[in-house]
N, C-alpha and C positions, 0 to 999 in steps of 0.2 A: 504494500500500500504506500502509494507515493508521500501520503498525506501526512505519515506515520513520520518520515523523516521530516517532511518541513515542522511539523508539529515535535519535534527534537530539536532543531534549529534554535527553533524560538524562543523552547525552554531553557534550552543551554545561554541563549543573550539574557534572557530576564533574569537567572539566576547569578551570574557576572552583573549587571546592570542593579539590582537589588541590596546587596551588599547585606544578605544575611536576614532584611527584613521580609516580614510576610507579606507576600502582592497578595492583591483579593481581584485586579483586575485590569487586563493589558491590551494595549489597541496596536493593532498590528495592519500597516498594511500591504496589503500583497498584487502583483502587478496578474491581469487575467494571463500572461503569456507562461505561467507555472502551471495552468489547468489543475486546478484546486478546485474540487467542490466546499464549499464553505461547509456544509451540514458533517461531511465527512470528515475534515480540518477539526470541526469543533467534538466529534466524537474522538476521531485522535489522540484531541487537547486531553478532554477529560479522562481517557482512560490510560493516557503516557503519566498524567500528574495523578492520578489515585493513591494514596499512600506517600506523597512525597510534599516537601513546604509547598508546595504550589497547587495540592489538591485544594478545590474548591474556587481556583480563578479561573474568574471570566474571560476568555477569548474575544475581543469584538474585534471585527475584519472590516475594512474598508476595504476594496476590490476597486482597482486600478484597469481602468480600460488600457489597453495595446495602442499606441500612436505610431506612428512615421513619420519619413519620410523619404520618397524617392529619390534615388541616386540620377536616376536614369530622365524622368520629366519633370521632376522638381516638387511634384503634391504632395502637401504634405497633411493627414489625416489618419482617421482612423483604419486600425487593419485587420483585414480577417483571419479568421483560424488558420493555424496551419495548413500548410507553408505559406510565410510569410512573403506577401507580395503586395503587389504596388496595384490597389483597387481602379487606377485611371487607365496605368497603360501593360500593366502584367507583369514589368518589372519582377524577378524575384530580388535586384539590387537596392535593398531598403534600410535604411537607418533605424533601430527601433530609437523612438524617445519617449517613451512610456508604454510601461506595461509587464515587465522585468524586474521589477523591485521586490523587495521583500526586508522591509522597512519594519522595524519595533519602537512602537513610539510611545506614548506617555503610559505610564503602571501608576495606578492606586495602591498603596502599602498601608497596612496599619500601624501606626505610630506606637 
């Protein structure tokens, strides 16, 4: 399960990022071009942290759509599913600029 390792990913930043305190809940955003189901990520979440300081936090995901742009006619937007191409002219020669990330951003901790 793919989902299984990014949901290790994350834990392993929050628990570096945490410094010992108890998060209760971490906002994560992840770019669509990692094909993540969110429902499956969030089963993941909960059953990687079950028994460990991170049982009981919240996962919330912000899902990043895929951008471009074309090397080849210059449009620059949004892009469809694999394989990545160029929606105006077929290009497969495309810049991504969003949609690749996998970004952990603000954690709630109890004081």
């Amino acid at each position: 399960m793919h989902e299984r390792s990014v949901a290790t990913t994350i834990a392993n930043a929050v628990r570096r990022r945490a410094h010992g305190h108890h998060v209760t809940r971490v906002q994560v955003k992840i770019g669509n071009l990692w094909q993540v189901t969110p429902r499956t990520l969030t089963r993941g979440w909960q059953a990687l942290t079950k028994d460990t300081s991170l049982e009981g936090c919240s996962l919330v995901l912000e899902e990043v759509p895929a951008r471009g742009r074309c090397r080849a006619c210059g449009m620059e937007g949004a892009l469809p599913p694999f394989p990545l191409s160029c929606s105006n002219c077929g290009s497969f020669d495309v810049e991504v600029m969003s949609g690749d990330e996998l970004l952990v951003g603000d954690l709630e901790v109890d004081e």
